[in-house]
Each structure stands twice: as C-alpha cells, then as structure tokens.
NUTI-626203 format. One record per residue (C-alpha): y, x, z. Coordinates in steps of 0.2 Angstrom, whole numbers, plus 5000, padded with zeros to 4 digits. Example, Ala and Ser with C-alpha at 12.3 -4.5 7.8 and 13.67 -1.06 7.14 Angstrom:
<baros>
497850625039
499550685036
</baros>
This chain:
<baros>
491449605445
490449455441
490649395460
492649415457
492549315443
491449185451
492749185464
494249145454
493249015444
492748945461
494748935467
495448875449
494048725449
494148685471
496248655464
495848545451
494548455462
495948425476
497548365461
495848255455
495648175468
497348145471
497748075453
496047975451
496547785446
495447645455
495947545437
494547515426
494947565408
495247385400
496547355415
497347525408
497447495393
498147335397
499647375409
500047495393
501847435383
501347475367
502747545355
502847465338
501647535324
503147565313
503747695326
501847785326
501947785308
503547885308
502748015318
501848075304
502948035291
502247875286
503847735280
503847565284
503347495268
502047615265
500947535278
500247365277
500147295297
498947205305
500247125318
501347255328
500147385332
499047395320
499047455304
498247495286
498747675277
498647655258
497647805250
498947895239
499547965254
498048095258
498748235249
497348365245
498148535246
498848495262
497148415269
496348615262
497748695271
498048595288
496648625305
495148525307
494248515324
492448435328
491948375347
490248355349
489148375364
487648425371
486148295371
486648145379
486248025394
486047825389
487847815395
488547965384
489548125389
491348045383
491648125365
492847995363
493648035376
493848205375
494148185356
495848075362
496248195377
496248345366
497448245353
498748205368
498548385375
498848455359
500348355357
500748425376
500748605368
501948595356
500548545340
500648405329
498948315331
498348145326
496348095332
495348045317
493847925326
492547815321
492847595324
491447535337
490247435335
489947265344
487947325346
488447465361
489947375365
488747195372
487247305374
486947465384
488447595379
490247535379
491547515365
492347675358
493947675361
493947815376
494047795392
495447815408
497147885404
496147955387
496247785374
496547715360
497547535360
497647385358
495747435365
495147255366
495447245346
494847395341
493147375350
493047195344
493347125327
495047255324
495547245307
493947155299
493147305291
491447285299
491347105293
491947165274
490547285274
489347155281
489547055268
489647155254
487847215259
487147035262
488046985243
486947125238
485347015246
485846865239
485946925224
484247005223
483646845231
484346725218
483946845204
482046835209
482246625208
483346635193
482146615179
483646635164
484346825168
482746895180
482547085180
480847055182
481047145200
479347125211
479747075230
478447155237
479347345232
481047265237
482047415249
483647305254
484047255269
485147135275
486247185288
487147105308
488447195319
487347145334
485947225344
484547085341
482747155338
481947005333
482847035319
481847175312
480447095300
480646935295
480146825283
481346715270
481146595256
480146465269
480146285266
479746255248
480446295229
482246255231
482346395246
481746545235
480346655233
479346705249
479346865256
479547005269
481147045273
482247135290
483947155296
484747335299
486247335310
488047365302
488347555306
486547595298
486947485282
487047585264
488647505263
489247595278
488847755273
489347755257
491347685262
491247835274
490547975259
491747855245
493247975239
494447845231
494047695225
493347725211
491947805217
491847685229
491147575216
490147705207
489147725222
488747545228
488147525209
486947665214
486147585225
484347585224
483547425226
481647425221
480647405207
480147285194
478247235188
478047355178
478747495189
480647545184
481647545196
482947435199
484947455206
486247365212
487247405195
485647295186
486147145193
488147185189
488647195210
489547325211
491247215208
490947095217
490647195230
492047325232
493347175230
492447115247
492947305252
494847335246
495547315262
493947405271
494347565261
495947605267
496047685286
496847605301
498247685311
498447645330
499147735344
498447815358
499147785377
500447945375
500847855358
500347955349
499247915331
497547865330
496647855312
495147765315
493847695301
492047675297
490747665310
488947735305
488047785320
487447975321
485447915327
485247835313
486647875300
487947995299
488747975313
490548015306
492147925302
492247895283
493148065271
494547955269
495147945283
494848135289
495848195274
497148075275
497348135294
497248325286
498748265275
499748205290
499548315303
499248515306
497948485318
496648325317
495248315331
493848215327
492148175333
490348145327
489148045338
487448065349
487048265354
487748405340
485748405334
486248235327
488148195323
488748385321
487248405310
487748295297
489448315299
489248505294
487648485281
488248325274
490148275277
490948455275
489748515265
490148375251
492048355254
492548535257
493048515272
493348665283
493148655301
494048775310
493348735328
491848645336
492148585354
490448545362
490748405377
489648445394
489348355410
488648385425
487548235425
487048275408
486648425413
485748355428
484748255419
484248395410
483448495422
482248345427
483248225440
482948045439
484447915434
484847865450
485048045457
486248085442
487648085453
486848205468
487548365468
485948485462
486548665457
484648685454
484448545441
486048625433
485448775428
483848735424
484748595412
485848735403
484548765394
485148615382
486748655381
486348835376
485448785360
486848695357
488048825356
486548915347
486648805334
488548775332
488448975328
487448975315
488648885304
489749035308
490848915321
491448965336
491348835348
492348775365
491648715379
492148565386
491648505405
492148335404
492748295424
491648155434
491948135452
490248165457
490548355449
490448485464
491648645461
489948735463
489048665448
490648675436
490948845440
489248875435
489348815419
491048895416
490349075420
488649055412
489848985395
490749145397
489049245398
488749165382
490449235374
491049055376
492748975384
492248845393
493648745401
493748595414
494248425403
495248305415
495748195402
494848045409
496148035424
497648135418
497748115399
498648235390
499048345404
497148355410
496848415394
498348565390
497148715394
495648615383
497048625369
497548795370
495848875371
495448765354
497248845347
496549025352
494949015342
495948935329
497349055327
495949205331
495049145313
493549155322
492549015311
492149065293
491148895290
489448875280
488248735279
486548775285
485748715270
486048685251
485748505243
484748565229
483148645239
481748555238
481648385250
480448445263
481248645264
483048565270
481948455282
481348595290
482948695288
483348535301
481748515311
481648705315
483248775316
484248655324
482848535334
481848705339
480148625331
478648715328
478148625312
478348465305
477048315300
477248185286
476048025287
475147955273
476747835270
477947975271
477148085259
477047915246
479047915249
479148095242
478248065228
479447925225
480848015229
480248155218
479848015200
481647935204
482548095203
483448105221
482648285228
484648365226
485348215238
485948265258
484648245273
485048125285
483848095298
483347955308
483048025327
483047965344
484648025351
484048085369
482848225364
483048385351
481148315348
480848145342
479948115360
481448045370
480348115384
480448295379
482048335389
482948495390
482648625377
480748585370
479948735360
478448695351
478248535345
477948435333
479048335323
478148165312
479248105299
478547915300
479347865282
480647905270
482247785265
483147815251
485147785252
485447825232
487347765234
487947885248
486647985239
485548025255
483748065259
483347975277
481748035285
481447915300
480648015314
479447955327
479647775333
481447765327
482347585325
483847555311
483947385322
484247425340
483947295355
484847215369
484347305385
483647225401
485347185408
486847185393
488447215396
488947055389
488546975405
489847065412
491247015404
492346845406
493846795399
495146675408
496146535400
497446645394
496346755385
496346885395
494547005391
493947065411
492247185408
492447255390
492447465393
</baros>
C-alpha cells in the first residue's frame, strides 16, 4: 500500500516537474512586477466593498483604509489563515510568497480572499534577505514602493520614537520642568530603518553644555522599535495613545520610575502616527487586494502585521491569509500566545512553508551544496519540520504543508516530504506559486478550505498572560524550542526583580532569538534536544505591554553582511530600479 502511494505521489510530482519546467519565467521578480499594468486602486477597493471616497490614495495604486470600516462581528465570523514555516535558511523558505500565492489561488477556487502582510523593511531589503513583497508570479505591486518608502509609515514611527529621545534628552538639560530622571537607568532607544551595527552603543551629549548631558546611548532598528510594536498591538486610536503613554522610560534619582506620559508625549507622538495607523491597500499581480501594515520583525519582535489591519481584512473578506516571519518557533509563536491571544482572534488554519533546501540544510549540507539533490540530507532534515508541526498541534490547529517549488527540487525528495507529511496525518501539497501564481497554488487552497470547512482547529494559546514571568518563559523554551532548562545571568535576574517592583509580571513574552536555530546557538541545526537556553537580559516594552527576554548573543540592531545587496542594484536616468528583489 505505501509503495502504491509512493508511486502515485511520484507521478503527480514528475507532472508538475515537466509543466514547471515548461512555465519557469527567466524574469527576475522586479522585471515582473514591472511588465505588470496595474488596475486603478479605486477598482481593488470595490472588490471588497470599499467606495471611492472611503479610501484616502496615495497616487493610483495605493491606498489608505480609514478604521471605521473593520467591523467586529464580521472579523469574529469570517476565516483567518496563518503561513508560517519551518526554520529558515539566511535566504528564507518564501512565506510571502506563498502568503500571496494562496490569496490568488483562493480567489481561483471560487473564495473571496484578500492577503493581510507585513511592510518591509529597508534593513533586509540592502542587506542579506530581499524586500517582502513575494516573489515570481506571487507579488504584491507596485513592488518597488512597497519595499522602499511606500506610504511613509516606517518614517512616521521613526519619528515618533526619536521625538520620544529628544524629549528625554532635553528634559535631562531642561533645568525649569526636570523629572529629575538619572541617565545612567535610561531604557529608550533611538531607532534607523537601516542595518548599520555601529550604531549599537553610542555615546551623545559630546562637545560641551549647549549639546546636552553626556551619556550612553544605541540605536534599535525600526521594526524592533516600541513604537512598532505598539501600532501593530493598538486597537483604535485611542488606545493607540494610551499605550505610547505607557511607555517605560527609566527611572529618576530617587528610583520612581519614569514614562513617556511624564514628560506629556504621548500627543505629540500619535499626531506624527495618524496616517501610520490606518492600513494600506494594494493589489496583487491577479489584482486582487493586499492589506499590508506594520513591520516588527519575528527575531526580535513580533513578527506580525499590526490587529488593525487583520481585522479590517476579517471585515472585508471571508478568508484573509496572513503571515508571521522567521521559523513558526518565532513569528507563529507570538502570533498565537500574543497577537490572537490579546485580540481574539481565531485562526482556523496554520499552513507551515517547506523546502527542499531548507530541508537540506537541515540534515547537515553546507550552503553551497543547498541545491544538490540529497534525499539523505532530506530526511534526516525532517526532523525540523516535524517539531514544527508538533508544535502548531498543540494550539489545537491543524496545520497544511506547504512545499514551496524550487528548481533544484527532484520528484524524489518532494515525494518524500509529502508521504512522510501524510504519515504524520498531515496534507502536504506542492506550492508552484512562485512561477504560475494563482493557478500553482489551487490544490494549496483547497486543502486549506478542507481543514477549514472540517473544523478541525479548536484554537488555545499555549500559555496564560498572568503566570508568573519565568513559568511562560519556559512554557516557550521547552515546549516549543525542545530545551532542557533554561538559564538567567546575573543581569537577567536584576531585570526580573525589576520587572516584578514595576508591576509588569501579567504582560505577553516576546522573545528575542536567533532565527536559524529552535536553540539560541544558530549552530544547533535541525531538531536539538537538550540544551540549554540563557536568557542574557530582560527588556521591557510597557506600551505594547511585553516582556522581551533576549537570548544568547541576539542583536535589536542588525548588520550589513559582507557583500549587501545594495551593491546590486542601479537605477537608470528614467528611474527605472534594476536589482531590488
């Protein structure tokens, strides 16, 4: 029986292989996304019932969607769907891809679907990892905007972060209204939308009386800024406000501690953010509508698009796909324990991205060989994946997996992975949304539908906000990185005992962690068992109302590798970007 079934797996994935190869485009994505008319946003906005002059465009196609629209009981009543993936090469396994693919193929099927993504950052898009708009016949557009300045919100919530500083700053030299706060306890950060380590620890006030008061200071980048994370956990504005005048800034001589709401910024600040809370629409290449807003990254934030804008999706469509970043041990985490958990939300499906490379990688072959057919390195790298889809079940969700297509794949390795998925109890299905779009992508839409319309997901966080700090860090460190114990240094443990005087033990984890382990050893590849995770210190994020242990020798300021991908790129006297993926 299993030899039948390996046999028909084998023919199914030998035909896609052949109509692959036939289809593959030799375009790069920006040159597809470029030869693409785009229709008028007005015309996307009607697809979900969106007037004309309930938008506020940026240009013909793009667009801001004012919040009355998100309707609650339609947001409760309509079909959420998470794409994750297993733990990622530097590259990364196409989520965003995949995220859009299924979008278009569930539009193929008959379903009313809009994608729900995150805005990219300029970090990945000149350093090491690519914009996020998708890639191949699977995109969002107008790509260049989005993965550059798009409608400004990065730079609104950069400032209103570095207001934040220079109000701390100036209140530290202002001798008429001082709090009294002692620089040396001082927690802010200022923040850059750029990869750029030197960065880090600096120090400000230099060069005499008239320049301020001496001190340390450092610079996080933009997706790991407070301000990021709390426009992504906001409500409505409101709350919005409330919550940046939460922020926790440090404490004064005689140890109270101080917040943003002390110095009278939380005004100032949300009116730099007005236009930032409100969701963008685009379109993808099938034109069909794309919400995209916020941009935390999952490594060292949450990872997720902001509640806003997943609810106003919810409002507007029956199905909305969206995605949270890195490996599921980071972005699904939080997106379940944090983002559903505090919004209600009710994910119906997870679908958990794969690839053969990743896989590869996984079972112990160097970069250079990731595209070397090795059914033994497959197998052995399954391992991941499995504790993947582990973990995904023990929020009572039934995940899909997704084997997103590469042309190095053989027919030998992805029928592997689909078989041993089905040993598993899981659908696993071939993604070809990458060179066919929508119609690679109609079989990846109808097993999500089948779970779906099964009720198959009954959704429960994996732990409650109000246990104790270290038991919900463990709930994390154990059941979903597979660690044996965990470890606090001596500045850790101070952090708790902070945490524990301010009041903050009922507030969401949201860890800190290398992206290319379950461990915090980006060496440990695979599926580790035993370890031992070390929480190096504790930030405290009061405003989005988080707990961030930093594990290991994780940065909240990335670097530039060897070779960026801004040397890459060009643009000719007409404006036209060559490089930008």
């Amino acid at each position: 029986m299993k030899l039948c079934i390996f046999t028909r797996i084998l023919r199914v994935i030998n035909n896609y292989q052949q109509n692959k190869t036939q289809t593959m485009s030799h375009l790069s994505d920006i040159e597809i996304a470029q030869a693409k008319k785009l229709v008028h946003i007005t015309t996307i906005a009607k697809k979900i019932g969106v007037k004309e002059d309930d938008i506020e465009m940026y240009g013909k196609y793009k667009a801001k969607l004012p919040l009355h629209l998100i309707d609650e009981a339609k947001a409760a009543e309509n079909n959420l769907i998470l794409v994750t993936a297993l733990t990622p090469t530097p590259a990364g396994e196409g989520k965003t891809t995949i995220s859009i693919g299924l979008s278009e193929g569930l539009n193929k099927i008959g379903k009313q679907a809009t994608v729900v993504l995150r805005e990219p950052s300029l970090g990945p898009v000149f350093g090491i990892k690519g914009g996020a708009a998708g890639g191949g016949y699977s995109q969002v557009v107008p790509m260049e905007d989005i993965n550059l300045h798009f409608t400004g919100d990065f730079n609104a919530i950069e400032k209103a972060n570095n207001l934040l500083s220079a109000l701390i700053d100036n209140n530290i030299q202002n001798k008429v209204s001082n709090l009294n706060i002692d620089p040396r306890t001082i927690l802010w950060k200022r923040v850059i939308d750029m990869n750029d380590r030197a960065l880090r620890d600096i120090t400000i006030g230099l060069g005499g009386t008239a320049n301020g008061v001496p001190r340390q200071d450092g610079f996080n980048i933009t997706p790991a800024s407070e301000v990021m994370a709390i426009l992504c956990m906001a409500t409505d504005f409101d709350n919005l406000k409330q919550r940046l005048g939460d922020i926790f800034i440090g404490f004064t001589y005689d140890k109270k501690p101080v917040f943003a709401r002390d110095l009278k910024a939380e005004n100032a600040m949300a009116i730099l953010l007005k236009d930032a809370i409100k969701p963008n629409l685009v379109q993808t290449l099938e034109e069909n509508p794309a919400i995209i807003h916020g941009g935390p990254f999952a490594n060292i934030a949450q990872g997720t698009n902001t509640i806003i804008a997943t609810k106003m999706g919810l409002s507007l469509s029956n199905y909305v796909v969206t995605e949270a970043g890195f490996g599921a041990d980071l972005g699904a985490e939080k997106f379940l324990n944090i983002k559903s958990a505090f919004a209600n939300l009710n994910p119906k499906c997870v679908v958990l991205v794969a690839t053969i490379r990743a896989l590869r990688h996984h079972g112990g072959v160097k970069k250079e060989d990731y595209n070397v057919q090795n059914l033994a390195a497959v197998t052995s790298g399954f391992k991941n994946l499995e504790k993947h889809i582990e973990n995904i079940r023990k929020y009572n969700i039934e995940p899909v997996v997704a084997v997103n297509s590469f042309v190095s794949d053989t027919a030998e390795e992805v029928a592997f992975v689909i078989e041993k998925c089905q040993s598993l109890g899981v659908h696993a299905v071939l993604s070809e949304g990458w060179a066919k779009g929508g119609e690679g992508t109609k079989e990846l839409a109808k097993a999500v539908v089948a779970v779906i319309e099964n009720k198959a997901t009954q959704y429960k966080p994996l732990y409650d906000w109000k246990s104790p700090v270290t038991e919900k860090i463990e709930v994390i460190a154990k059941e979903i990185y597979g660690a044996a114990k965990v470890e606090y240094s001596k500045k850790a443990q101070l952090n708790l005992r902070r945490i524990n005087r301010l009041g903050f033990n009922d507030f969401a984890i949201c860890m800190a962690k290398t992206q290319k382990s379950f461990s915090d050893n980006e060496q440990l590849i695979g599926r580790p068992e035993g370890f031992t995770v070390t929480v190096r210190e504790i930030e405290i994020a009061a405003g989005a109302q988080f707990i961030i242990p930093i594990l290991g020798k994780m940065m909240r300021m990335p670097g530039l590798p060897p070779v960026p991908a801004s040397e890459g790129m060009t643009i000719n006297k007409n404006g036209v970007i060559s490089g930008l993926s």
